[in-house]
Each structure stands twice: as structure tokens, then as C-alpha cells.
ROLODO-820220 format. One record per residue: x, z, y of N, C-alpha, C, CB in turn. Coordinates in nm, 3 decimals, padded with zeros to 5 digits, m for minus. Glycine has a CB too. Example, Ala and Ser with C-alpha at 12.3 -4.5 7.8 and 13.67 -1.06 7.14 Angstrom:
BEGIN
[[01.319, 00.780, m00.569], [01.230, 00.780, m00.450], [01.320, 00.780, m00.330], [01.131, 00.905, m00.447]]
[[01.285, 00.708, m00.225], [01.367, 00.714, m00.106], [01.290, 00.787, 00.003], [01.408, 00.572, m00.060]]
# end
This chain:
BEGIN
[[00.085, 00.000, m00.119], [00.000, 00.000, 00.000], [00.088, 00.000, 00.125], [m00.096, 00.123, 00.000]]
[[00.084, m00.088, 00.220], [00.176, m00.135, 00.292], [00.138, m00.011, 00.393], [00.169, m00.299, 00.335]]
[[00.188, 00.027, 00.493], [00.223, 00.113, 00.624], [00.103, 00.063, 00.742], [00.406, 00.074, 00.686]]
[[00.016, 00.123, 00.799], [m00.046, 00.065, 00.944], [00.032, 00.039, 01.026], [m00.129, 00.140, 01.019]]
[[00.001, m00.086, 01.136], [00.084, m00.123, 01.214], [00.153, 00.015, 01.344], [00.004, m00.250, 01.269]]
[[00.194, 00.013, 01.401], [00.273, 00.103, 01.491], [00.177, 00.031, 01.655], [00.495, 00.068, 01.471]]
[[00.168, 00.150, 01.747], [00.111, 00.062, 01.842], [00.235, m00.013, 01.899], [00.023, 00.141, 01.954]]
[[00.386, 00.024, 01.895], [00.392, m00.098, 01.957], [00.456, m00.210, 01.911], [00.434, m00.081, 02.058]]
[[00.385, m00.198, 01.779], [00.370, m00.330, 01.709], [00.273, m00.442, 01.793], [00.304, m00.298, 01.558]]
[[00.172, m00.348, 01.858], [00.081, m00.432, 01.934], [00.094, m00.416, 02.086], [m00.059, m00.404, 01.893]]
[[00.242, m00.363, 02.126], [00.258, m00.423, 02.252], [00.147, m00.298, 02.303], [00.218, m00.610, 02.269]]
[[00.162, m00.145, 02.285], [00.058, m00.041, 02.367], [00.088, 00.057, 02.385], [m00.054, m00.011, 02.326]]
[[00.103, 00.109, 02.485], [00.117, 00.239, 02.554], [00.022, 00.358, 02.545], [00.123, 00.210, 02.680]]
[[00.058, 00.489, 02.559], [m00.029, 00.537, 02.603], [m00.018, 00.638, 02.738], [m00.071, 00.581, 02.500]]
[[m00.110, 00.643, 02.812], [m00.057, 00.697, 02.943], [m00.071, 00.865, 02.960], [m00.142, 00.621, 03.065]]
[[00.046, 00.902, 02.978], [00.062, 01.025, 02.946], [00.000, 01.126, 03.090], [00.226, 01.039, 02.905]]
[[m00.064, 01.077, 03.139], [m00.141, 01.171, 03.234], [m00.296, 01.126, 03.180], [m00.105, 01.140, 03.421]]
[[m00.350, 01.024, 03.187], [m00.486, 01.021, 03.164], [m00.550, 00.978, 02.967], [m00.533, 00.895, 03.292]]
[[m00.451, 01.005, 02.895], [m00.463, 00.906, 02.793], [m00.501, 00.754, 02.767], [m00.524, 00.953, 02.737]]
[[m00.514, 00.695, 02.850], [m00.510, 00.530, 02.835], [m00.439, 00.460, 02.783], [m00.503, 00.470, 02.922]]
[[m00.516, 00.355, 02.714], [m00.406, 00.317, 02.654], [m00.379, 00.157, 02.683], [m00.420, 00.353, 02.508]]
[[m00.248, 00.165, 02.756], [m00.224, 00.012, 02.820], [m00.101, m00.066, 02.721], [m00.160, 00.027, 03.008]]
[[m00.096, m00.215, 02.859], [m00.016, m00.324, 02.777], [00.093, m00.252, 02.817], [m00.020, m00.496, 02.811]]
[[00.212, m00.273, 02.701], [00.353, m00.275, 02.778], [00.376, m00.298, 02.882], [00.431, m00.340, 02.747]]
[[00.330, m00.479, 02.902], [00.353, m00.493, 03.027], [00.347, m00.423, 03.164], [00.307, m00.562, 03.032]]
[[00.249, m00.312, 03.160], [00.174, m00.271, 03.223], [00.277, m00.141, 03.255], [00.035, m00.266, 03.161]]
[[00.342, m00.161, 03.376], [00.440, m00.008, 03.465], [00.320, 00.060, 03.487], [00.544, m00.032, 03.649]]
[[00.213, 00.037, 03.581], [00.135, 00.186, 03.567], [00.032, 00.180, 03.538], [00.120, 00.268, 03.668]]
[[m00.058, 00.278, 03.468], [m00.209, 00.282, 03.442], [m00.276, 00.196, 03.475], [m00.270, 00.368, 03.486]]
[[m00.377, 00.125, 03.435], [m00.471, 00.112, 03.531], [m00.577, 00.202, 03.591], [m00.523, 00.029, 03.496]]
[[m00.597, 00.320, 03.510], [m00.697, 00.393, 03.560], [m00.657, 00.509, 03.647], [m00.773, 00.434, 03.457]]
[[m00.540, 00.533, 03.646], [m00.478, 00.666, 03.734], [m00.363, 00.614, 03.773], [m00.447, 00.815, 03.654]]
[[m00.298, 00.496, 03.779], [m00.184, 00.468, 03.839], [m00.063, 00.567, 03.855], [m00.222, 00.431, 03.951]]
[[m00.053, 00.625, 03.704], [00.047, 00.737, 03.709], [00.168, 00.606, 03.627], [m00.012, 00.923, 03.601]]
[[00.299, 00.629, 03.673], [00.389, 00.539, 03.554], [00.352, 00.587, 03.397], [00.577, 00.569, 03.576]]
[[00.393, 00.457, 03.316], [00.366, 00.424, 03.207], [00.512, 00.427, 03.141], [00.286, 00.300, 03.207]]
[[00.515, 00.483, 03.039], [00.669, 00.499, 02.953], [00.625, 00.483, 02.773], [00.755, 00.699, 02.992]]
[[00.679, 00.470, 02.697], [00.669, 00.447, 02.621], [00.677, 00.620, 02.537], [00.747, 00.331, 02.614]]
[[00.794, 00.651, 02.571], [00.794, 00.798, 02.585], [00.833, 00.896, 02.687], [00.852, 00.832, 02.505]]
[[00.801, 01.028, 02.648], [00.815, 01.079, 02.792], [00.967, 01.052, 02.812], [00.768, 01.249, 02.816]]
[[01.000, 01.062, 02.944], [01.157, 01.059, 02.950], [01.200, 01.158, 02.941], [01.219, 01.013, 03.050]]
[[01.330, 01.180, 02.900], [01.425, 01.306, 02.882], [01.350, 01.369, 02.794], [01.461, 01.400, 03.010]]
[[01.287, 01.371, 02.729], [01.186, 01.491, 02.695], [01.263, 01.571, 02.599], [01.036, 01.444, 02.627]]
[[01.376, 01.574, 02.500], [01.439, 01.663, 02.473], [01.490, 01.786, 02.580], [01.522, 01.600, 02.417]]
[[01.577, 01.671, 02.670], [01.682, 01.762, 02.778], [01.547, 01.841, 02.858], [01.808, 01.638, 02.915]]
[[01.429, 01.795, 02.923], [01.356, 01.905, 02.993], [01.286, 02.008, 02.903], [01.253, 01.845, 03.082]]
[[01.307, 01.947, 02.803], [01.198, 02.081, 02.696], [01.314, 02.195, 02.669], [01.124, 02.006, 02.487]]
[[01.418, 02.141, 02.643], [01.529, 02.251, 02.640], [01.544, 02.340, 02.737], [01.649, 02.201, 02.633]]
[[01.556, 02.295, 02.886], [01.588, 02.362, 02.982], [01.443, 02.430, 03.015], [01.661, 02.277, 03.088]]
[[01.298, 02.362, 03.051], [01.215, 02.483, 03.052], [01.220, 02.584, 02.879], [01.043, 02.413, 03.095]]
[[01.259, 02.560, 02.799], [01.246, 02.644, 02.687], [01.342, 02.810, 02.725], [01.314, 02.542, 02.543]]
[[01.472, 02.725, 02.770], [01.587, 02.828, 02.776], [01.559, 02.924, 02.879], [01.725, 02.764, 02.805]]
[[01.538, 02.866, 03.005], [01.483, 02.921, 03.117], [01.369, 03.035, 03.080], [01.427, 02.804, 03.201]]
[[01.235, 02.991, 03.001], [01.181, 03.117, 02.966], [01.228, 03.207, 02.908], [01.101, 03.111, 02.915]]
[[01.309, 03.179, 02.851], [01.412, 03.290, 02.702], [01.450, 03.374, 02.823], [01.602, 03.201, 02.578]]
[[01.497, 03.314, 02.923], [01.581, 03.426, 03.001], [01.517, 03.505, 03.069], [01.672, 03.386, 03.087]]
[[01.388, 03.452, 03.153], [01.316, 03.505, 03.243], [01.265, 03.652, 03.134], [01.190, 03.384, 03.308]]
[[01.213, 03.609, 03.018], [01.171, 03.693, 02.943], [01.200, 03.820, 02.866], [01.148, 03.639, 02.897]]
[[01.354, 03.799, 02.936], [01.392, 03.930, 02.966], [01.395, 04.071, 03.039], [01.441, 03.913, 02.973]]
[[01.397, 04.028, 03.162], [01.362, 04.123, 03.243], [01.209, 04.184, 03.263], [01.408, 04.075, 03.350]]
[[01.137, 04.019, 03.193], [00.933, 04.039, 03.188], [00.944, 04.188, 03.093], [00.804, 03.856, 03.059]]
[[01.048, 04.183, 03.016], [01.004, 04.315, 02.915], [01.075, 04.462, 02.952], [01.057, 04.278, 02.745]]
[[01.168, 04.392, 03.047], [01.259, 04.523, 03.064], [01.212, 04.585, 03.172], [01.413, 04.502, 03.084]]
[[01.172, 04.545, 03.279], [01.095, 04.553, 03.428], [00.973, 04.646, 03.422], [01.036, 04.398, 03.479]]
[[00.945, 04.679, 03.510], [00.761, 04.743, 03.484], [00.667, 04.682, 03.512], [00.709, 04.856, 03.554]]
[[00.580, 04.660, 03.450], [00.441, 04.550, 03.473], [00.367, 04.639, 03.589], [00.316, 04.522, 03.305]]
[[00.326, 04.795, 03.616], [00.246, 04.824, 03.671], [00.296, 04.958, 03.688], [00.133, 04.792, 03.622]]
[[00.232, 05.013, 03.789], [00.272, 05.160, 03.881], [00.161, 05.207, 03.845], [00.298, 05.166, 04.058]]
[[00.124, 05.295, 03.767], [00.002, 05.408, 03.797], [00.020, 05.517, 03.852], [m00.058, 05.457, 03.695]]
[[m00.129, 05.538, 03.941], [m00.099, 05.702, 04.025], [m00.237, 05.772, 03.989], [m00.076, 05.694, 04.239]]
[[m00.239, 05.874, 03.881], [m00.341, 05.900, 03.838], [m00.353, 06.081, 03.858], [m00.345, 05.831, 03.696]]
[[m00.464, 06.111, 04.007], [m00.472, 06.285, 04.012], [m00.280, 06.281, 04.037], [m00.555, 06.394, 03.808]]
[[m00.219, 06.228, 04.104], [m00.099, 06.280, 04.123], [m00.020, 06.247, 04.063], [m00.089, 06.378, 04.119]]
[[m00.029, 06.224, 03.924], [00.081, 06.197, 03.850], [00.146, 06.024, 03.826], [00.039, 06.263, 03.721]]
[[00.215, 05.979, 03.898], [00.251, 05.843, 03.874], [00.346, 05.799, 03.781], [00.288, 05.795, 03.979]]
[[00.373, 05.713, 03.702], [00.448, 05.636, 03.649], [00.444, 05.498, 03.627], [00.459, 05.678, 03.568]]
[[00.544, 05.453, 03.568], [00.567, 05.291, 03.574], [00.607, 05.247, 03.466], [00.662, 05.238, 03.667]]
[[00.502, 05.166, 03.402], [00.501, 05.091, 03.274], [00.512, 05.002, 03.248], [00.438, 05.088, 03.221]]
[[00.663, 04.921, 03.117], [00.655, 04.827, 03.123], [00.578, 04.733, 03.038], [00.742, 04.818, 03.134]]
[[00.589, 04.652, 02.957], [00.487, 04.580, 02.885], [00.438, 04.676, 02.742], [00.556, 04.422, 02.844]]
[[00.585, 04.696, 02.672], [00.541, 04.746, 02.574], [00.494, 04.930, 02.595], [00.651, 04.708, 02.474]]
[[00.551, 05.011, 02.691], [00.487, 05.142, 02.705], [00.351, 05.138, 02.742], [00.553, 05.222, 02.799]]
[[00.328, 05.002, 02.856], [00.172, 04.973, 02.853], [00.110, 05.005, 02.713], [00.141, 04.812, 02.886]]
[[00.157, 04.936, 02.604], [00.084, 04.886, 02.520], [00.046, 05.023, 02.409], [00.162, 04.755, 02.462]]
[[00.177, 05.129, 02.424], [00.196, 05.245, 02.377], [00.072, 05.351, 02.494], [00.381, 05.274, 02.383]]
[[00.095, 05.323, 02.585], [00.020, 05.406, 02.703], [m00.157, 05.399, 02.664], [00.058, 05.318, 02.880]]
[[m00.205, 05.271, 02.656], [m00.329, 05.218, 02.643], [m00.403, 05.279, 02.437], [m00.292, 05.012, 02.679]]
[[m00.278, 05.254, 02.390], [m00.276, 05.325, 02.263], [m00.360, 05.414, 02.264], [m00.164, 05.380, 02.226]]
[[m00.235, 05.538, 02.302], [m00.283, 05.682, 02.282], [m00.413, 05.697, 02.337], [m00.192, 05.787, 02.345]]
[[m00.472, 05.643, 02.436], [m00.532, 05.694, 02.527], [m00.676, 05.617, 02.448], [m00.471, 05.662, 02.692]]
[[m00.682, 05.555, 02.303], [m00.811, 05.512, 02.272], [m00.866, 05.373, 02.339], [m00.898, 05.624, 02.309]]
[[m00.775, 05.327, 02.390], [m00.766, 05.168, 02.432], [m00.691, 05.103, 02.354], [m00.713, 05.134, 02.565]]
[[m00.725, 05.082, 02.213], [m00.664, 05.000, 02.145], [m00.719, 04.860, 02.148], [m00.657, 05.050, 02.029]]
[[m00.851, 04.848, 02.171], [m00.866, 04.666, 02.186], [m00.772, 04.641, 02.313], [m01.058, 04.595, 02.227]]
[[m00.743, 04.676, 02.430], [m00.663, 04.625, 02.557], [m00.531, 04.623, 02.448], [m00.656, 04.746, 02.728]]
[[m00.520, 04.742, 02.387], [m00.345, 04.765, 02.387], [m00.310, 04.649, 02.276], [m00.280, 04.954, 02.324]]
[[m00.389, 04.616, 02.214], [m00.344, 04.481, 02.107], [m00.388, 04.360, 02.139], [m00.396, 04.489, 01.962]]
[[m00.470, 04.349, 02.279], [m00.497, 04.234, 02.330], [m00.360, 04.237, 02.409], [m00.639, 04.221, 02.408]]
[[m00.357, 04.295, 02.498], [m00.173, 04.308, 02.574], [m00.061, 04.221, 02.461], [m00.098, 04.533, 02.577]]
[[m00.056, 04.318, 02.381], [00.030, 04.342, 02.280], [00.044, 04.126, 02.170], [m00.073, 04.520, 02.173]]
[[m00.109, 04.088, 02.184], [m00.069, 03.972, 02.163], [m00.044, 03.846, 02.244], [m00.131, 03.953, 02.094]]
[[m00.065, 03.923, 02.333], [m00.054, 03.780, 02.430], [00.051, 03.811, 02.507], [m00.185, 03.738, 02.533]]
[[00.134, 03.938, 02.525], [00.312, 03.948, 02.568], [00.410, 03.913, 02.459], [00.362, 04.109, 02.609]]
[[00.365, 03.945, 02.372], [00.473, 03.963, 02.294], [00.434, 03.861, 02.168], [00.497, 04.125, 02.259]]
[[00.352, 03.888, 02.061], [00.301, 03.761, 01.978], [00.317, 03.619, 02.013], [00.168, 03.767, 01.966]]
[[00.241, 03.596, 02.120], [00.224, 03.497, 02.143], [00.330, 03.391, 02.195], [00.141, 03.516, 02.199]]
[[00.400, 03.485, 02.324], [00.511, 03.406, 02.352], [00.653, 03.385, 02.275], [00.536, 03.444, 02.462]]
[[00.655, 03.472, 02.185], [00.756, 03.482, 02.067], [00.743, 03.345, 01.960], [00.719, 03.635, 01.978]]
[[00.604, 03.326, 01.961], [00.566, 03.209, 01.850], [00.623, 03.052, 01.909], [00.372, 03.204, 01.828]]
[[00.555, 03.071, 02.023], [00.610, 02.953, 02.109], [00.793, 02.933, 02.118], [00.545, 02.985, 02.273]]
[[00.815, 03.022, 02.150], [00.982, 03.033, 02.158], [01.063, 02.926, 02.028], [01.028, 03.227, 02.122]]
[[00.978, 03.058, 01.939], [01.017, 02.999, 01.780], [00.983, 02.834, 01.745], [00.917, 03.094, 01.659]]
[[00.853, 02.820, 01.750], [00.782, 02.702, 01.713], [00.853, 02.545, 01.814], [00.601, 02.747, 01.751]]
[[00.899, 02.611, 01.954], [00.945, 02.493, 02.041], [01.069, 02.466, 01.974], [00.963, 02.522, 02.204]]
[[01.172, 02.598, 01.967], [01.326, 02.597, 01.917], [01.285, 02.466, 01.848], [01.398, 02.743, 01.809]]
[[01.256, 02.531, 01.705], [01.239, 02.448, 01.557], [01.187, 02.312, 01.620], [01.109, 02.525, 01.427]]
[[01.089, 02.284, 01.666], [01.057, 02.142, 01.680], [01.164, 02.071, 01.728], [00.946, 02.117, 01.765]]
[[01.267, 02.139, 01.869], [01.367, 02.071, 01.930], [01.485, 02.025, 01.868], [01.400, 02.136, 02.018]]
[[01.510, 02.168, 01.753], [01.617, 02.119, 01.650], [01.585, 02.014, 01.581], [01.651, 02.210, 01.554]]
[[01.466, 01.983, 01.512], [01.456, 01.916, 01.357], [01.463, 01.777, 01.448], [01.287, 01.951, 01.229]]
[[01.404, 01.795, 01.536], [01.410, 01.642, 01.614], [01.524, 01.588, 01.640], [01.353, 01.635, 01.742]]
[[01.584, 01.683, 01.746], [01.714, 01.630, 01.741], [01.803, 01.542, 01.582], [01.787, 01.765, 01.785]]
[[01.823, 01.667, 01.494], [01.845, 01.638, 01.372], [01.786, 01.513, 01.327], [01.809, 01.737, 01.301]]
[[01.652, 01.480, 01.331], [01.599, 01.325, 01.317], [01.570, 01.404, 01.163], [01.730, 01.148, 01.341]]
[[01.528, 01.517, 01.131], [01.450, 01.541, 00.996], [01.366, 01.484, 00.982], [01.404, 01.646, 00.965]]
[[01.300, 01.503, 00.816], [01.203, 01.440, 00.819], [01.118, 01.557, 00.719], [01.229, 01.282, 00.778]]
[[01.125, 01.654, 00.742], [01.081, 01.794, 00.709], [01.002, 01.843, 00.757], [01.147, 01.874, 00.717]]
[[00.857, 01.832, 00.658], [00.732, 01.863, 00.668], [00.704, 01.823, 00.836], [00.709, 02.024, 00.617]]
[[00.683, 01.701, 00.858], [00.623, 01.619, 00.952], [00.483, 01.672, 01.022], [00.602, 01.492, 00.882]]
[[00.464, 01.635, 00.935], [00.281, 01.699, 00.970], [00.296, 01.812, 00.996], [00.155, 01.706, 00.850]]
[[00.358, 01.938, 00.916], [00.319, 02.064, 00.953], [00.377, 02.091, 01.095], [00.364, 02.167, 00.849]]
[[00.483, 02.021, 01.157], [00.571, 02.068, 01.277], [00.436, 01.972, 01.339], [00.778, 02.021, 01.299]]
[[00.388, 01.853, 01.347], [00.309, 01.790, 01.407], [00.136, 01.932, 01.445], [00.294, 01.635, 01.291]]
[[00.084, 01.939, 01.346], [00.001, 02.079, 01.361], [00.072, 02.214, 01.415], [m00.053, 02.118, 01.218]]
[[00.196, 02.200, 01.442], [00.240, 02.381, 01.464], [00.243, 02.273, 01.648], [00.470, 02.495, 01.346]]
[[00.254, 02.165, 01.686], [00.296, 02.122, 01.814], [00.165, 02.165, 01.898], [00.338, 01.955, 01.818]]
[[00.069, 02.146, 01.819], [m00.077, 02.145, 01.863], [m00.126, 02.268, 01.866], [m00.166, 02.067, 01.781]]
[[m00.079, 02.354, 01.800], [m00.100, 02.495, 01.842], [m00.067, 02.565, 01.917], [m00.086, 02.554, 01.791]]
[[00.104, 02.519, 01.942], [00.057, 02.547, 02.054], [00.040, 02.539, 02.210], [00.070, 02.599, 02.038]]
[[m00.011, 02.373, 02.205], [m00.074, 02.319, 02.334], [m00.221, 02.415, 02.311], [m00.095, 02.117, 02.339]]
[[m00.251, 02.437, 02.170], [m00.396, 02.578, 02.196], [m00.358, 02.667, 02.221], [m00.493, 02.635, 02.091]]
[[m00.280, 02.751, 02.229], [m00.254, 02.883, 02.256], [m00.198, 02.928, 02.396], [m00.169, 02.921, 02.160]]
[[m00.167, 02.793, 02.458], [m00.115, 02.797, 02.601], [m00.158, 02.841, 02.715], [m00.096, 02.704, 02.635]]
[[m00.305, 02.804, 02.700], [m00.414, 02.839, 02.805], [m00.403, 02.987, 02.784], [m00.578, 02.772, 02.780]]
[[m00.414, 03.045, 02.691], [m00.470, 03.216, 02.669], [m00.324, 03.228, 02.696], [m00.552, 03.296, 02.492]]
[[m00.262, 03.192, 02.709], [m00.085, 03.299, 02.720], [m00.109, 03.411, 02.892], [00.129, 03.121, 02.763]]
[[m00.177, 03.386, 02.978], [m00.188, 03.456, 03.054], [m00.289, 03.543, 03.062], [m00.175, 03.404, 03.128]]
[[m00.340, 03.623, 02.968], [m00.463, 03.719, 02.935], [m00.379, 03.871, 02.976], [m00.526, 03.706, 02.738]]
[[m00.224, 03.833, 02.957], [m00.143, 03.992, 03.015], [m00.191, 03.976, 03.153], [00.061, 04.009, 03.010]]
[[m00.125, 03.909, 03.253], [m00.110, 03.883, 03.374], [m00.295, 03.951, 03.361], [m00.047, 03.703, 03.428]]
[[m00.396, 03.854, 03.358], [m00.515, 03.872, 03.380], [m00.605, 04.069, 03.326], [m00.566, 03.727, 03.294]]
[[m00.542, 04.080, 03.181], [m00.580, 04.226, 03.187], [m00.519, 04.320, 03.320], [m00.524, 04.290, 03.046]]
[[m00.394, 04.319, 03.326], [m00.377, 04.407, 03.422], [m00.405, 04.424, 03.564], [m00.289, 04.417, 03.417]]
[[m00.456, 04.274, 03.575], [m00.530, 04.268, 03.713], [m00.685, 04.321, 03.714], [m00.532, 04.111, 03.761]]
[[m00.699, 04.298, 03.585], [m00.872, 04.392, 03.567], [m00.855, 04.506, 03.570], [m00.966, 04.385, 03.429]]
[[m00.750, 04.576, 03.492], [m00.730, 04.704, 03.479], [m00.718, 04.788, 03.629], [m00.607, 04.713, 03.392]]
[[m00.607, 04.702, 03.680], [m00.600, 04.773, 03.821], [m00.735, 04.779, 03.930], [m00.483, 04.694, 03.899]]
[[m00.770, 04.660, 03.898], [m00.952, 04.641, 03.988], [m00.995, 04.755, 03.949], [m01.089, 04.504, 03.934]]
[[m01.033, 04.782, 03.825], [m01.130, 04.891, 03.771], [m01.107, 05.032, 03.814], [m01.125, 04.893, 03.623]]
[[m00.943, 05.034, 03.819], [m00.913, 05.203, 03.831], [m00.935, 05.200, 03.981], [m00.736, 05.273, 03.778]]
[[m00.909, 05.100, 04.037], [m00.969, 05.126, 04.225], [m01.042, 05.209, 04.245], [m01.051, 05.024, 04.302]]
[[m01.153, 05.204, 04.193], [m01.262, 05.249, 04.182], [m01.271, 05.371, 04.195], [m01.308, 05.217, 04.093]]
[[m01.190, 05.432, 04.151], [m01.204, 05.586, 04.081], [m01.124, 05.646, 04.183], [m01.138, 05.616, 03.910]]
[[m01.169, 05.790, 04.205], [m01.085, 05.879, 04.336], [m00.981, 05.900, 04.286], [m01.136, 06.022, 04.394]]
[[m00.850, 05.940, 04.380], [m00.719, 05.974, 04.320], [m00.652, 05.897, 04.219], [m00.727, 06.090, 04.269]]
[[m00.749, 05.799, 04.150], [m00.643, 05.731, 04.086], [m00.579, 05.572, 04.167], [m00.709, 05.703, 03.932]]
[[m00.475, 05.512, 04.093], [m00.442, 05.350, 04.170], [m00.376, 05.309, 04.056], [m00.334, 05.331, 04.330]]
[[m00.356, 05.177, 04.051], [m00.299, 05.106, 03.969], [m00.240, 04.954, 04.040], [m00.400, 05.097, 03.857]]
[[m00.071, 04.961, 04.025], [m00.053, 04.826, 04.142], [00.060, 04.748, 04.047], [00.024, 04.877, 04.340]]
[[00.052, 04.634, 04.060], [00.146, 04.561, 03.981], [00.275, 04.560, 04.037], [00.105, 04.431, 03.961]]
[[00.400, 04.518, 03.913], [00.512, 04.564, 03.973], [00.605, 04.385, 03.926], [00.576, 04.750, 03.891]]
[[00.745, 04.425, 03.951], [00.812, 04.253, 03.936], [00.762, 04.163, 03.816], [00.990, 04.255, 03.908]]
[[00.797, 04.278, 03.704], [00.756, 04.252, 03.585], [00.661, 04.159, 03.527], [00.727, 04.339, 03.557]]
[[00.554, 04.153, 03.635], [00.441, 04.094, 03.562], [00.501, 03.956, 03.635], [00.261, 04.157, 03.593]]
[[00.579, 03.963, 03.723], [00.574, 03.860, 03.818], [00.687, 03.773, 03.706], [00.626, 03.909, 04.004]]
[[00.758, 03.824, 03.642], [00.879, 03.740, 03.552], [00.766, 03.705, 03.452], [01.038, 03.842, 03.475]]
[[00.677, 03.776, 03.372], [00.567, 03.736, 03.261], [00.513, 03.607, 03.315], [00.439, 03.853, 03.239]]
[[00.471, 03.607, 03.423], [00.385, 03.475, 03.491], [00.487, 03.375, 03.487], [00.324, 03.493, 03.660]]
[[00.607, 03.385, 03.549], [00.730, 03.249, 03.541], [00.717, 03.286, 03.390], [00.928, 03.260, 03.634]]
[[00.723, 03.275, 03.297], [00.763, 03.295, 03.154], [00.617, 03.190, 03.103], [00.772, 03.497, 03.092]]
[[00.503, 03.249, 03.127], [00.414, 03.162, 03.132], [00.437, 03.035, 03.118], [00.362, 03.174, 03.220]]
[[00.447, 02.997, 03.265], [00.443, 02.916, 03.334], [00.560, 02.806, 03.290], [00.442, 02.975, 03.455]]
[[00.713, 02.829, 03.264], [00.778, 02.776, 03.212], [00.718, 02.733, 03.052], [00.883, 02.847, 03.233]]
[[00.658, 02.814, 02.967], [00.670, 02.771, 02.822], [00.569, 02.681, 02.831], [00.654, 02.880, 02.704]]
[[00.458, 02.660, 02.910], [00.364, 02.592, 02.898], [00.441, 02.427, 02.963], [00.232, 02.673, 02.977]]
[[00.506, 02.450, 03.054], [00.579, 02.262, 03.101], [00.652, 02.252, 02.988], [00.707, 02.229, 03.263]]
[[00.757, 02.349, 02.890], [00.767, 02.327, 02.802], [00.731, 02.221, 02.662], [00.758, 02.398, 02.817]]
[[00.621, 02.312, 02.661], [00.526, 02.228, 02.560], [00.453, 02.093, 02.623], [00.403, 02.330, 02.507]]
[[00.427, 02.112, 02.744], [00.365, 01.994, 02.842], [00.491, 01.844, 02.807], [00.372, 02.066, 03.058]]
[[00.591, 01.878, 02.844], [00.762, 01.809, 02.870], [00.776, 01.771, 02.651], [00.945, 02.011, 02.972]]
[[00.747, 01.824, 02.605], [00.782, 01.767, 02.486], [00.696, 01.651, 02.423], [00.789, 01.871, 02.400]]
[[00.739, 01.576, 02.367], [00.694, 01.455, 02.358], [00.674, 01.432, 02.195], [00.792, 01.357, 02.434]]
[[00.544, 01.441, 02.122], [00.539, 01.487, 01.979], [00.527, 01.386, 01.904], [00.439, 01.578, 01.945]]
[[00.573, 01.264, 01.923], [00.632, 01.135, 01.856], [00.732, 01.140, 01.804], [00.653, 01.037, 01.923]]
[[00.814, 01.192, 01.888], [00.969, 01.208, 01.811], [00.958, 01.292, 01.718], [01.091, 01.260, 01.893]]
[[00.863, 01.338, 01.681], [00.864, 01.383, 01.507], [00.862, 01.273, 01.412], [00.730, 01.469, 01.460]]
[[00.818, 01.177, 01.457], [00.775, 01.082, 01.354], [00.909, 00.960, 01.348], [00.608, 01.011, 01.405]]
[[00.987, 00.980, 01.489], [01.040, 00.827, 01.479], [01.156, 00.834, 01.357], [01.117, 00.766, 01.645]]
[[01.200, 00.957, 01.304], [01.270, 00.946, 01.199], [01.240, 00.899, 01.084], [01.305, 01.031, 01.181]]
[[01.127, 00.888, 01.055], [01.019, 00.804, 00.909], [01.028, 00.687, 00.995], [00.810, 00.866, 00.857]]
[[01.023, 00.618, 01.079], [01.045, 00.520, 01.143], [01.210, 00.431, 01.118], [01.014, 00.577, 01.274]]
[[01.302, 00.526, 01.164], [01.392, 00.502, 01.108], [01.468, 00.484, 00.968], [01.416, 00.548, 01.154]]
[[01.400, 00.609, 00.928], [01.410, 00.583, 00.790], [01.391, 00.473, 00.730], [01.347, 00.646, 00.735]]
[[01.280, 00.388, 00.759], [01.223, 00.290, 00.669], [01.304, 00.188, 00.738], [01.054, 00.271, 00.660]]
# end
């Protein structure tokens, strides 16, 4: 059973801002006039550098304090994971494992899951295709929810307003979590999930 043709066997693009799908010939869209490439450019070298860049930021996101509480007098400053220990004890365990997956779970998976895709590619493997193809797509799903930290603690702090003598104010910390965000998601945006395949391409 012979192979389906390749699109650009038929001379077709697809346009990586609106999905359209044009002629070669065709430098930009027709429907959004964004340029047309065959693949993204660079897309190794920028997926690396937003990848690395979060690795680093995501250091200090954990070492830093996410938030200042001043509760009846007593203040302290918590960082992601004492949050997550803090919210614990205190019988907030849905917050403290909602925190808990979307600081730490979540952006750990991505880390992992981008590395591996960047290596095997590079490498030109041809090792379990599909499954790195489904782990790519997970997580362009999981990207959107990566900021549910940033967003709890802004509820959290709204809520304790409320209450006399207490406050709750955000600190750098959350502010490195948000670049950390924000980088892994151009990340995954900047990687280009063809080049899984062009090694069966080559291959043959």
C-alpha cells in the first residue's frame, strides 16, 4: 500500500497564523496576509531559547515569594510551594493542589515534554512519532490553564480584602511565574510539529 501524497507534493502551504491553506507560490495568505513559509523559521533555535529562558526564570518563580500575608498582625511571605503547604494545613486542599498543579506539575511536564521533542528532532529519530506528535498537542492543551497560579492568588487576595485586619498582596515571585508562563507557551507556539515527521520522510 503505497504512502499518501505529502502536501507539498501538491505545491501547499499552510498558513501558520490563520490555518489556510495556500499555493507555494503564494508569499502571503490570502486571507490574513500574514507571510507564508513552508515551515516555521528557526523553529528549533527559538523553541530552545524561549524553552531555556523559562528554565531560568523558573527559578527564582520558586525561590521568591508569590504573596505577603498580614493576617490580625501577623505577616508572612510565601513562596509557591509554602503557599501550597500554608493552604494545606489550613483545610484548603482543593486551592493547595490546584496551586500545586498548575506551578509545579504542569510547568515541569512542559519543560520535559518540549526538551524531548527538541532532542529527538534534532536527532531526526524516528521514535514513537505519533506519541511525541500527541504529547505536542498536549501541550498546546494545557497552555491556556498554565496561569490558574497567577489567577488563584489574585482571587485569594480579592477575597481576604474583604475581611478586617487581614491583606494579602502579591510579591516578585508571581511576577517571574507569569514570564515563565508566558515564555513556555511562545515556546510551544515557536515549535513547529512537522519536524517530527520529516525523518520518516527522510528515511524513505
Amino acid at each position: 500500500m503505497s504512502a499518501p501524497p505529502y502536501a507539498r507534493d501538491h505545491q501547499l502551504m499552510l498558513c501558520h497564523t490563520c490555518g489556510q491553506v495556500c499555493q507555494a507560490s503564494e508569499h502571503q495568505c490570502p486571507r490574513c496576509d500574514s507571510p507564508v513559509h513552508a515551515r516555521k523559521p528557526n523553529s528549533l533555535a527559538r523553541t530552545w531559547a524561549f524553552l531555556l529562558a523559562s528554565l531560568i526564570f523558573y527559578i527564582p518563580a520558586n525561590l521568591l515569594p508569590v504573596m505577603h500575608t498580614s493576617i490580625f498582625g501577623s505577616a508572612s511571605e510565601n513562596t509557591i510551594m509554602s503557599g501550597v503547604v500554608e493552604f494545606w494545613k489550613h483545610g484548603s486542599w482543593d486551592i493547595a493542589l490546584l496551586i500545586f498543579i498548575a506551578s509545579v506539575v504542569v510547568p515541569c511536564s512542559k519543560f520535559f515534554v518540549l526538551g524531548t521533542l527538541l532532542v529527538t528532532c534534532q536527532r531526526r529519530s524516528l521514535w514513537a512519532q505519533r506519541e511525541r506528535a500527541k504529547l505536542y498537542r498536549f501541550i498546546e492543551l494545557i497552555g491556556y490553564w498554565s496561569m490558574l497560579d497567577v489567577l488563584v492568588v489574585a482571587l485569594v487576595a480579592a477575597l481576604v480584602q474583604f475581611r478586617a485586619l487581614s491583606s494579602i498582596d502579591p510579591r516578585m515571585g508571581i511576577l517571574f511565574f507569569g514570564l515563565v508562563v508566558v515564555l513556555t507557551m511562545l515556546a510551544a507556539m515557536s515549535f513547529d510539529p512537522r519536524l517530527i515527521w520529516d525523518a520518516e520522510v527522510e528515511d524513505v
